[in-house]
C-alpha positions as CSV (number, residue, x, y, z in Angstrom):
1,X,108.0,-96.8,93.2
2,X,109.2,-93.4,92.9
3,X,112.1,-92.2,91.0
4,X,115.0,-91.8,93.6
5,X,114.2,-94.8,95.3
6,X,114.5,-96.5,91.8
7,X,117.8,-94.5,91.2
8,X,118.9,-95.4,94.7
9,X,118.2,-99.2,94.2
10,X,120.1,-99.2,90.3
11,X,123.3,-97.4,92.3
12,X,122.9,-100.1,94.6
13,X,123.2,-103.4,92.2
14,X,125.2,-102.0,89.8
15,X,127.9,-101.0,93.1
16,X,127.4,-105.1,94.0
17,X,127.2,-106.2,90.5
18,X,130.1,-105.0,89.0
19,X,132.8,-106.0,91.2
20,X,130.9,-109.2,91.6
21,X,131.1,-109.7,87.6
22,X,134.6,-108.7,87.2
23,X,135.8,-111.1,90.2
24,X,134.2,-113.9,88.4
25,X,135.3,-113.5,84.7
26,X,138.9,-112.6,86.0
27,X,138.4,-116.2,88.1
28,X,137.3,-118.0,84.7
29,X,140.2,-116.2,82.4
30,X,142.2,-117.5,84.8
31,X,141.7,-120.5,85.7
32,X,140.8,-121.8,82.2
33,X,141.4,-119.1,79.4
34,X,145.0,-118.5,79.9
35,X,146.3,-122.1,79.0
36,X,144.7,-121.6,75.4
37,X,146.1,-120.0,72.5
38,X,146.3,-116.1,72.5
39,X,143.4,-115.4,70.1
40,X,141.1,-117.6,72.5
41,X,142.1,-115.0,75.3
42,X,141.9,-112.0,73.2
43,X,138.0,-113.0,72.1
44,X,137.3,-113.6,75.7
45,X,138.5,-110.9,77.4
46,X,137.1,-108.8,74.6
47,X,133.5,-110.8,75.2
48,X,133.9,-110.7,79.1
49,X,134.5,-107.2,78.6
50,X,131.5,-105.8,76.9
51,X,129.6,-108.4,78.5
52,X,128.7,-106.4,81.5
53,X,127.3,-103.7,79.5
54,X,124.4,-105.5,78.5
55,X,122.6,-106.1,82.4
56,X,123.8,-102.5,83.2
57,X,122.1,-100.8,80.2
58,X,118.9,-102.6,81.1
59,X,119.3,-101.8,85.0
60,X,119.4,-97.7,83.7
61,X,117.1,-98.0,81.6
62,X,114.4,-99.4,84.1
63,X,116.0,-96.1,86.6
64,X,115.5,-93.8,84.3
65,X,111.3,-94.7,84.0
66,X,109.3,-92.2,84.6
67,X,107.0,-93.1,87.0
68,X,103.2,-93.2,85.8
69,X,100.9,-90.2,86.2
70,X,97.8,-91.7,88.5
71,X,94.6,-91.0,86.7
72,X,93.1,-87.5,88.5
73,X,90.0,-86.1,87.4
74,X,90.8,-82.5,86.9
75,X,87.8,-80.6,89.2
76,X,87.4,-77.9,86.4
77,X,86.1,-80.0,84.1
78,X,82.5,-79.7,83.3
79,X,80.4,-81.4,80.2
C-alpha cells in the first residue's frame, strides 16, 4: 500500500473515530459518572480524555511507514 493511500485511509478513521469516541464517553459521563462524587468525574473525564490519544498515536504511526523498497537487482552490478 503506498504512502498517500495509507495517509488518506488514517485521515479517514481518525475523521470517524474521533467524533465516534467523544459521543460515546460524553454518553457514559453522562449517564453514569455525573451522579458520583466530583473526584470520580474528575478522574474520568481526565482518563476519557487522554484515552483517545492512545489508538490515534498507533493509527499515525502505521501512516507515517515507509513503504518497503522491493528487492531490484541493480543491472551494473558485475562479480
Amino acid at each position: 500500500m503506498g504512502y498517500r493511500t495509507r495517509r488518506w485511509i488514517g485521515v479517514a478513521v481518525l475523521a470517524i473515530f474521533v467524533p465516534v469516541y467523544v459521543l460515546i464517553a460524553m454518553e457514559v459521563g453522562a449517564r453514569y459518572i455525573d451522579s458520583l462524587s466530583g473526584v470520580i468525574q474528575f478522574v474520568y473525564y481526565l482518563v476519557a480524555g487522554f484515552a483517545w490519544t492512545l489508538p490515534a498515536m498507533m493509527l499515525i504511526k502505521w501512516m507515517r511507514k515507509v513503504p518497503r523498497p522491493q528487492n531490484r537487482v541493480r543491472e551494473d552490478f558485475r562479480l
